[in-house]
C-alpha positions as CSV (number, residue, x, y, z in Angstrom):
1,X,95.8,160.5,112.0
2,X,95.5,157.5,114.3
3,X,96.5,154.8,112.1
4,X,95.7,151.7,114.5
5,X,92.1,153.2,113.3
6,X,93.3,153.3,109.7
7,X,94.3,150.0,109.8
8,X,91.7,148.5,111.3
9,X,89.1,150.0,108.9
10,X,91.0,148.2,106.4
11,X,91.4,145.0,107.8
12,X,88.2,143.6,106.8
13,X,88.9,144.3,103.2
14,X,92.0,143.3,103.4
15,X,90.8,139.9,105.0
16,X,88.5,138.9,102.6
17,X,90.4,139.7,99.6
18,X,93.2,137.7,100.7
19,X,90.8,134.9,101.6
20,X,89.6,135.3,98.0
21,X,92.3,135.4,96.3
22,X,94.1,132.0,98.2
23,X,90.7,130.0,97.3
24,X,91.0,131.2,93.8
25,X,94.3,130.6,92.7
26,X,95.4,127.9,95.0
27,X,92.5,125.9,95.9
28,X,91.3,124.7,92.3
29,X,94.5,123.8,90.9
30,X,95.0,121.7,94.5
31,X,92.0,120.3,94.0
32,X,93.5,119.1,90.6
33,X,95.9,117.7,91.8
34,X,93.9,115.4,94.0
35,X,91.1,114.6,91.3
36,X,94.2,113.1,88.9
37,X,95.4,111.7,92.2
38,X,92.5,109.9,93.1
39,X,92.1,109.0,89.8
40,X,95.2,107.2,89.4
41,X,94.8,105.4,92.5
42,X,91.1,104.1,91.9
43,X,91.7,102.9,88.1
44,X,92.0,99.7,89.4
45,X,89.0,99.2,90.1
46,X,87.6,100.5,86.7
47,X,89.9,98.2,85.1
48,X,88.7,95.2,87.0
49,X,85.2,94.6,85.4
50,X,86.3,95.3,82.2
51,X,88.5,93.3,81.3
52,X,91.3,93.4,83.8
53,X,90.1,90.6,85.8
54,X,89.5,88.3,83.4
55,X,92.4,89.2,81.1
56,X,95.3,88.6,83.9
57,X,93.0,85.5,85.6
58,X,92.7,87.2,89.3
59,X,90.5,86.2,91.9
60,X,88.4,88.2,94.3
61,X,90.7,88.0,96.6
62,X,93.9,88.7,94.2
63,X,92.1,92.0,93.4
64,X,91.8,92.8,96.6
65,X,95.1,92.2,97.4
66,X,96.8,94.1,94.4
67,X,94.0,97.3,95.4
68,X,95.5,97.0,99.0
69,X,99.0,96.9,98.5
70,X,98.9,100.4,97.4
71,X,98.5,101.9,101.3
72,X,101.7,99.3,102.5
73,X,104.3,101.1,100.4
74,X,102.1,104.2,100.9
75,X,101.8,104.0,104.9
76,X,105.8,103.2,105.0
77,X,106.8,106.3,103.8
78,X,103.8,108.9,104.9
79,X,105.4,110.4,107.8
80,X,109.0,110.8,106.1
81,X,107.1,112.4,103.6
82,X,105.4,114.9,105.4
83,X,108.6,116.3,107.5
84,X,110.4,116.3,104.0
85,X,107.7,118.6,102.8
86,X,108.4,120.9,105.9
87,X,111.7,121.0,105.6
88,X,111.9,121.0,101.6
89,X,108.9,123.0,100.6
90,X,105.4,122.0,99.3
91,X,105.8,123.4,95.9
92,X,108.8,121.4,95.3
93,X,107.8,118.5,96.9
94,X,104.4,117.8,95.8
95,X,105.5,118.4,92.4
96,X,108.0,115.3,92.9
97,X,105.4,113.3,93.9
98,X,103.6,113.7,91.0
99,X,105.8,113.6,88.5
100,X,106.9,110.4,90.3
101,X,103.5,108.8,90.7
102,X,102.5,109.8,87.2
103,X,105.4,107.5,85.5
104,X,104.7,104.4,88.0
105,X,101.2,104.5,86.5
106,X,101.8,104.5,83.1
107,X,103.4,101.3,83.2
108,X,100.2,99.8,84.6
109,X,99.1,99.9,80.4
110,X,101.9,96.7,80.3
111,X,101.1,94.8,82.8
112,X,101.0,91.1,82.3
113,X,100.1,89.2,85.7
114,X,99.1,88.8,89.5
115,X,102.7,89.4,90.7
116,X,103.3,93.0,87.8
117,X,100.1,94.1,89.4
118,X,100.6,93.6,92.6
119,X,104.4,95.1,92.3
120,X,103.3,98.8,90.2
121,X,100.7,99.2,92.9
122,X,103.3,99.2,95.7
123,X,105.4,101.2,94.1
124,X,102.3,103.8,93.3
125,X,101.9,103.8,96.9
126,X,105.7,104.7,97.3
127,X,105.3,107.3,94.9
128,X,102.0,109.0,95.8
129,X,103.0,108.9,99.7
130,X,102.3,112.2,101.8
131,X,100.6,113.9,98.5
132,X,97.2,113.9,100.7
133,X,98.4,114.8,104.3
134,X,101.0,117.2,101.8
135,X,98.1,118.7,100.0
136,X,96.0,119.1,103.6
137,X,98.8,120.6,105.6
138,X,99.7,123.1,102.2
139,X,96.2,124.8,102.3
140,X,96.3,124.3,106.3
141,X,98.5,126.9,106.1
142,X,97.3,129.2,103.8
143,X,94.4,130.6,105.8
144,X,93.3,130.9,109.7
145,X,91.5,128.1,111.4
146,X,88.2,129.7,111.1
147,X,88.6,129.6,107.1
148,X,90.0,126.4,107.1
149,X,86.5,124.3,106.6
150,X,85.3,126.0,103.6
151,X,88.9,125.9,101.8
152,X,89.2,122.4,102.9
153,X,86.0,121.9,101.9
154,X,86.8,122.7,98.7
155,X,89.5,121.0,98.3
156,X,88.0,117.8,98.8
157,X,84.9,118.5,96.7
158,X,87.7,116.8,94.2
159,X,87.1,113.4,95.5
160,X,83.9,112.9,95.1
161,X,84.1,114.5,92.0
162,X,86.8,112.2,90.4
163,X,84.2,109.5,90.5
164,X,81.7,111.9,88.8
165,X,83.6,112.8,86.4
166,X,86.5,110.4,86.4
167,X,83.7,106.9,86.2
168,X,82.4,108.0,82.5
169,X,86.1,109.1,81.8
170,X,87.2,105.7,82.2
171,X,84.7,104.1,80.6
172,X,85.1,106.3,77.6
173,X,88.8,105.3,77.7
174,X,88.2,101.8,78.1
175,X,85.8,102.0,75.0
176,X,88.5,102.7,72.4
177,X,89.7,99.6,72.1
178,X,93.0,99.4,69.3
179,X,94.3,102.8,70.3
180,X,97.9,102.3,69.7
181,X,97.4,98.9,70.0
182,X,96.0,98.6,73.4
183,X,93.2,96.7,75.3
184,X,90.3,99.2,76.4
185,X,91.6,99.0,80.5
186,X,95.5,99.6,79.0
187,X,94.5,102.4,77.0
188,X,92.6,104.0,80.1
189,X,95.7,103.2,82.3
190,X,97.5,105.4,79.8
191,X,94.9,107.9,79.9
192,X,94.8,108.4,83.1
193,X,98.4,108.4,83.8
194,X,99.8,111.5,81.5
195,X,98.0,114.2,83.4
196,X,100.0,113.5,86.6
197,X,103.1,114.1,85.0
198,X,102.2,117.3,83.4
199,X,100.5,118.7,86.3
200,X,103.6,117.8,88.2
201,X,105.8,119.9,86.0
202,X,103.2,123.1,86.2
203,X,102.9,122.5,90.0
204,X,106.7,123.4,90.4
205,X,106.2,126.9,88.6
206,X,102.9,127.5,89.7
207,X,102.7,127.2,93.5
208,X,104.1,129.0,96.7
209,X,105.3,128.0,99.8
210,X,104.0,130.6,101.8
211,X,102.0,133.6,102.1
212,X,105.0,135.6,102.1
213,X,106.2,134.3,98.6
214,X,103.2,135.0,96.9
215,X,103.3,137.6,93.9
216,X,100.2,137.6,93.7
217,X,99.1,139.0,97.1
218,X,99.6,142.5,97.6
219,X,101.7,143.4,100.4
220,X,99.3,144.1,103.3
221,X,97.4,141.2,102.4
222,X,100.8,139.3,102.7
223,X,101.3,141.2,106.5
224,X,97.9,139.8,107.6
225,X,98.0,136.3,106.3
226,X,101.5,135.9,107.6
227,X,100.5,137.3,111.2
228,X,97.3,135.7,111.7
229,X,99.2,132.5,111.1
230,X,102.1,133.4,113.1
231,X,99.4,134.0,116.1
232,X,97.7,130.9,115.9
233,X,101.0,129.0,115.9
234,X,102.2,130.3,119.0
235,X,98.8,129.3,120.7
236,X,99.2,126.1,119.9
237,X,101.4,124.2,122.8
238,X,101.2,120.2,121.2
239,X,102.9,122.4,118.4
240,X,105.9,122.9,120.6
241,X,106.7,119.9,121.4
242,X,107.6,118.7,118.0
243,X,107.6,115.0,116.6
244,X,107.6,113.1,119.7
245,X,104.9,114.5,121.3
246,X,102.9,113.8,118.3
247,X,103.9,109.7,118.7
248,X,102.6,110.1,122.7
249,X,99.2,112.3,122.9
250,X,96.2,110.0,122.7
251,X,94.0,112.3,120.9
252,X,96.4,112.0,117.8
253,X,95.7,108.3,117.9
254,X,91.9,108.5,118.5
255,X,91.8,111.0,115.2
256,X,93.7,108.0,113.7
257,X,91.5,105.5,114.4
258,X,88.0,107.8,113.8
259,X,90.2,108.1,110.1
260,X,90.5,104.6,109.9
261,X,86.6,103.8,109.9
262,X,86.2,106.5,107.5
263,X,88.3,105.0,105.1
264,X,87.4,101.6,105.2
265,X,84.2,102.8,104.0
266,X,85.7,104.8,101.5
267,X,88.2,102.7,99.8
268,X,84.8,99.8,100.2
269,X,82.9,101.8,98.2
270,X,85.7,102.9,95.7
271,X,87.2,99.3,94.9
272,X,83.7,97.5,94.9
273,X,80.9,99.7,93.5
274,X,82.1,98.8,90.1
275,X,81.8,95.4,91.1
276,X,78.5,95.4,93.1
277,X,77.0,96.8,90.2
278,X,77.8,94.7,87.6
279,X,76.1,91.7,89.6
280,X,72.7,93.6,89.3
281,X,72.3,91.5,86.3
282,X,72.7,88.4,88.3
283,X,70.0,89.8,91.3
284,X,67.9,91.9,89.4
285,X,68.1,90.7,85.7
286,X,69.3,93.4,84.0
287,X,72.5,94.7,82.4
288,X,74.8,97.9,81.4
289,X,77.0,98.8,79.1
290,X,81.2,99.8,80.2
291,X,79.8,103.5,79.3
292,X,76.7,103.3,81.7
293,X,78.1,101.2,84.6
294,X,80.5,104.1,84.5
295,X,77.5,107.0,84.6
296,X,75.8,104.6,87.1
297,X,79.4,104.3,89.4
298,X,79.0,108.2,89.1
299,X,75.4,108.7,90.6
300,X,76.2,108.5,94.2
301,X,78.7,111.2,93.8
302,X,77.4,113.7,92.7
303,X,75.1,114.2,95.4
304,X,78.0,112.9,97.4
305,X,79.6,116.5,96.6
306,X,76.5,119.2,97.1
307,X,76.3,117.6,100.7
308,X,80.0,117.9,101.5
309,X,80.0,121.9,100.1
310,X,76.4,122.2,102.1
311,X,77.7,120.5,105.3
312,X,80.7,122.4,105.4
313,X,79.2,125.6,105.0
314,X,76.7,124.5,108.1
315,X,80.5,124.3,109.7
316,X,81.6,127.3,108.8
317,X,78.6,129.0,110.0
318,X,78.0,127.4,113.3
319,X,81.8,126.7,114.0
320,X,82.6,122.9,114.2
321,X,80.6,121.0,116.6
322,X,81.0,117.1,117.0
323,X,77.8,116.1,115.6
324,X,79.0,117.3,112.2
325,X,80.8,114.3,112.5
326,X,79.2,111.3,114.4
327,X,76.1,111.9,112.9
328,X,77.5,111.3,109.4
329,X,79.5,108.4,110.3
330,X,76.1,106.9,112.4
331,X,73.9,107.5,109.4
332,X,76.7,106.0,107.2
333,X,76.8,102.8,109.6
334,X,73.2,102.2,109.1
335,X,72.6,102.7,105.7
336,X,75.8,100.9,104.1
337,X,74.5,97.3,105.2
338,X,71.1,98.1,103.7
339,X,71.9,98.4,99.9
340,X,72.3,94.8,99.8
341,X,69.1,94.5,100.9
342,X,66.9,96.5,98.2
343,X,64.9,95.5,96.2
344,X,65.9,97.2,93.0
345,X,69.0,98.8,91.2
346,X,67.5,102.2,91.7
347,X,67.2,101.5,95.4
348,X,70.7,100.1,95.7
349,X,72.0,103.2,94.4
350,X,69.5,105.4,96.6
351,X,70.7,104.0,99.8
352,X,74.5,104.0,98.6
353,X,74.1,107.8,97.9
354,X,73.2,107.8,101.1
355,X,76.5,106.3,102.7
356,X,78.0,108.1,99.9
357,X,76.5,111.6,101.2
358,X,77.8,110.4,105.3
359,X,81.5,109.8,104.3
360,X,82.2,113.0,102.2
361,X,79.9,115.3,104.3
362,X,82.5,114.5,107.5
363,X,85.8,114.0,105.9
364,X,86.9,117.3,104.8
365,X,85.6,119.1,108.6
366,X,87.5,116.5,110.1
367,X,90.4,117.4,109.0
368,X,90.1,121.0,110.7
369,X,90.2,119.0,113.9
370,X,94.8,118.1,113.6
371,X,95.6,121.2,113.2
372,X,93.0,123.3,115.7
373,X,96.0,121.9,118.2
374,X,98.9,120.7,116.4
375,X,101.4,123.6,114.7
376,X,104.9,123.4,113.0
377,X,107.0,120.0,112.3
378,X,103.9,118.3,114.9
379,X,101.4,119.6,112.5
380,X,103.0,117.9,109.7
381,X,103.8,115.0,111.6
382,X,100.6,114.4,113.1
383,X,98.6,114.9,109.7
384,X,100.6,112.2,108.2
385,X,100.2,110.0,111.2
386,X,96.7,110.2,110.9
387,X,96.5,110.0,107.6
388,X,99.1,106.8,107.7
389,X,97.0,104.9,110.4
390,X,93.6,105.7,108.6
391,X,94.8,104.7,105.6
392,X,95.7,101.1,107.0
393,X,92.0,100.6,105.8
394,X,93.0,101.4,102.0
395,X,95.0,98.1,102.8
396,X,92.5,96.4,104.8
397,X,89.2,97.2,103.3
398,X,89.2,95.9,99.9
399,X,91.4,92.5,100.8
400,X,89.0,91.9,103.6
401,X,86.0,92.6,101.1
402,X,87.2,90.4,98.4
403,X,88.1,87.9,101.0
404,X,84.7,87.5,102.3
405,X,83.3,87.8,99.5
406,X,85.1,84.7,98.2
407,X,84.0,82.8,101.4
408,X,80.6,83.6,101.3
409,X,79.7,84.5,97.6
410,X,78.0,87.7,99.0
411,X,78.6,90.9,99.7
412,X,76.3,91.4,102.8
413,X,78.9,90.5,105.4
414,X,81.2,93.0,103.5
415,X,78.7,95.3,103.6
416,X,78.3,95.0,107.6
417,X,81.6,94.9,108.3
418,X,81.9,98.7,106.8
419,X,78.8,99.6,108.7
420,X,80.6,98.1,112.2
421,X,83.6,100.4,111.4
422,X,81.8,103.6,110.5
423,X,79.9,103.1,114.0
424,X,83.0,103.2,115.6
425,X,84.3,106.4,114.2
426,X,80.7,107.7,115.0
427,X,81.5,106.0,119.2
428,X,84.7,108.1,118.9
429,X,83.9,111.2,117.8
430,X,81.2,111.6,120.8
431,X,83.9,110.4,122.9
432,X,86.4,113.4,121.9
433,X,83.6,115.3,121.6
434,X,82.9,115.1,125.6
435,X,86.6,115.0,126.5
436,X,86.9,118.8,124.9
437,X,84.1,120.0,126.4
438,X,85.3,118.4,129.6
439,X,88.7,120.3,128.9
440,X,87.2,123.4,127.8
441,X,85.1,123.2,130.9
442,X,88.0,122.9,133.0
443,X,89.8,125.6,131.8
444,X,87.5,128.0,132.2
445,X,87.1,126.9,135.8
446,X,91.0,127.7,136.5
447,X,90.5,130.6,134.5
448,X,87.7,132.3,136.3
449,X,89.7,130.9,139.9
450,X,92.7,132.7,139.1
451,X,90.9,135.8,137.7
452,X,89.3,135.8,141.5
453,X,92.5,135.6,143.2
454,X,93.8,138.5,140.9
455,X,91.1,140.4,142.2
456,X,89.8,139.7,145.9
């Protein structure tokens, strides 16, 4: 019997059950993670228009500040994170993090001024840091580069999600006012804060750190994961030269910055829908209850996450091409300034769902792009970077918002100021865009001159 034949027959069987079976079991409770993550960073700005604000006397610009502090502690330790991950293990690891950010936020339910705020959400930041990149880089290495889209994909489907689900959440939370003698926002701070804790404690029985240690892949399933992963890492020569070489090649830093104008819009959106919508009784005399500014908070979401599971099967499909990205972040750039410029809450919320639909359709394919060319420690090295330099905007974005906002008692400059830097993520990604073509363009070139002088 010619068993290269055998096993070859089975390989395709084998493939797809092992694909299965790694976006079943590890993909949704991932995804958890991040949903409680994201949860627990964004409560803030829940919080803020109910109660918060007024309760603790903070300004635009304080609440800007204490949203922002978050990514300083956050970007500090990202990197160290991420090689501690390597060298530690993910299960371990993000299970710490959890556990850790999980008991930072509970005391949020006690907090009593500007300078308690501002304090618990620097050390949130400490706590939470290189759970995303963590997280990415985990799954990254589940499954080959051609899968790693649609489990990523996935996986992020959780962010857009959180708001979905997490906006009437809070505003549920923030409704039972007394509960163990808490205001509404404490009580939802508590809410909120438990779950991390628990799923930390699961999260070290539960995961794996590799194919190989999974019980609950069957043994040529294990063989094919772990050599299709061992090939790809061996192709990949930024991979090689480890954590230095991640600091010097220019590409790393133009993903950073692409990241960075991503962001901005994200955290923009995050930290100030609440807030943008709870002035439409000011422009458009009318007013919401906590519960429906929540479902309202939520609208843009939703579609938010059909586009990003659509758009990243279009990926999958087609294989990555750079207009999966620039066009995103170009739509995204023109609609973001326009919201302040309908004429109705239902038209606000159209074009925001728009913006909405730009950033969450790119963000999970762009994260395909580190690791197509990073592999080992400089994959987990140059995901945090990225992820630390992008997330500068976590900082930036809402201080800058609230700043301006102060200064001009609008938020229309705010509003083009996130347009300006979604544009330049689009400029970039055409630009790396043309450079890998360029590259791939040259190497074939080489390719096809030394095949001829192989064979004269």
């Amino acid at each position: 019997m010619d068993t290269s034949t055998t096993s070859r027959e089975r390989r395709p069987g084998v493939e797809k059950a092992a694909i299965r079976k790694v976006a079943v079991r590890l993909v949704p409770f991932v995804a958890l993670m991040f949903f409680v993550n994201y949860l627990d960073r964004t409560a803030i700005s829940f919080a803020a228009s109910n109660g918060m604000r007024s309760d603790l006397g903070l300004t635009a610009a304080q609440f800007g500040f204490a949203s922002g502090v978050f990514f300083i502690g956050y970007l500090l330790l990202e990197v160290p994170s991420n090689i501690a991950l390597q060298k530690v293990g993910a299960r371990r690891w993000l299970a710490r993090i959890m556990v850790s950010w999980g008991a930072v936020a509970l005391l949020f339910t006690w907090v009593q001024d500007f300078t308690q705020l501002a304090v618990l959400r620097f050390l949130l930041g400490v706590a939470e840091a290189g759970f995303f990149p963590g997280a990415v880089l985990f799954l990254s290495l589940w499954v080959p580069a051609r899968y790693r889209s649609r489990i990523l994909a996935l996986f992020y489907l959780a962010q857009p999600l959180t708001t979905v689900l997490g906006a009437p959440l809070a505003g549920y939370l923030m409704q039972q006012q007394g509960v163990f003698g808490l205001q509404g926002w404490r009580f939802m701070f508590f809410g909120v804060a438990i779950p991390a804790i628990v799923l930390g404690v699961v999260a070290w029985f539960y995961l794996a750190d590799s194919p190989a240690q999974a019980k609950w892949l069957t043994a040529a399933e294990k063989d094919w994961l772990t050599s299709e992963l061992s090939a790809e890492q061996q192709e990949k020569p930024a991979g090689r030269g480890g954590v230095r070489a991640v600091f010097r090649n220019g590409r790393v830093w133009a993903l950073s910055m692409l990241y960075f104008g991503f962001i901005y819009g994200l955290y923009t959106l995050a930290f100030f829908l609440p807030a943008i919508i709870g002035r439409f009784e000011q422009r458009f005399s009318t007013s919401f209850g906590v519960f429906e500014e929540g479902l309202i908070t939520a609208v843009p979401y939703l579609p938010a996450a059909v586009v990003l599971y659509l758009w990243s099967r279009d990926v999958t499909r087609r294989g990555l091409r750079p207009w999966h990205i620039w066009g995103p972040a170009l739509l995204g750039a023109v609609s973001v300034p326009l919201a302040l410029f309908a004429g109705s809450p239902e038209l606000t919320i159209a074009v925001i769902t728009v913006t909405a639909c730009s950033i969450f359709a790119a963000l999970p394919n762009f994260w395909t792009l580190p690791t197509r060319f990073l592999g080992g420690m400089a994959a987990a090295a140059g995901v945090a970077l990225i992820n630390t330099v992008g997330n500068f905007a976590g900082f930036v974005a809402p201080y800058v918002t609230g700043a301006l906002f102060d200064w001009t008692g609008s938020y229309v400059l705010p509003m083009f100021v996130v347009g300006g830097f979604l544009l330049l993520s689009a400029v970039l990604m055409v630009l790396l865009g043309r450079g890998d073509r360029t590259g791939e363009q040259t190497r074939t070139a080489a390719d096809r001159s030394s095949h001829r002088q192989e064979n004269p």
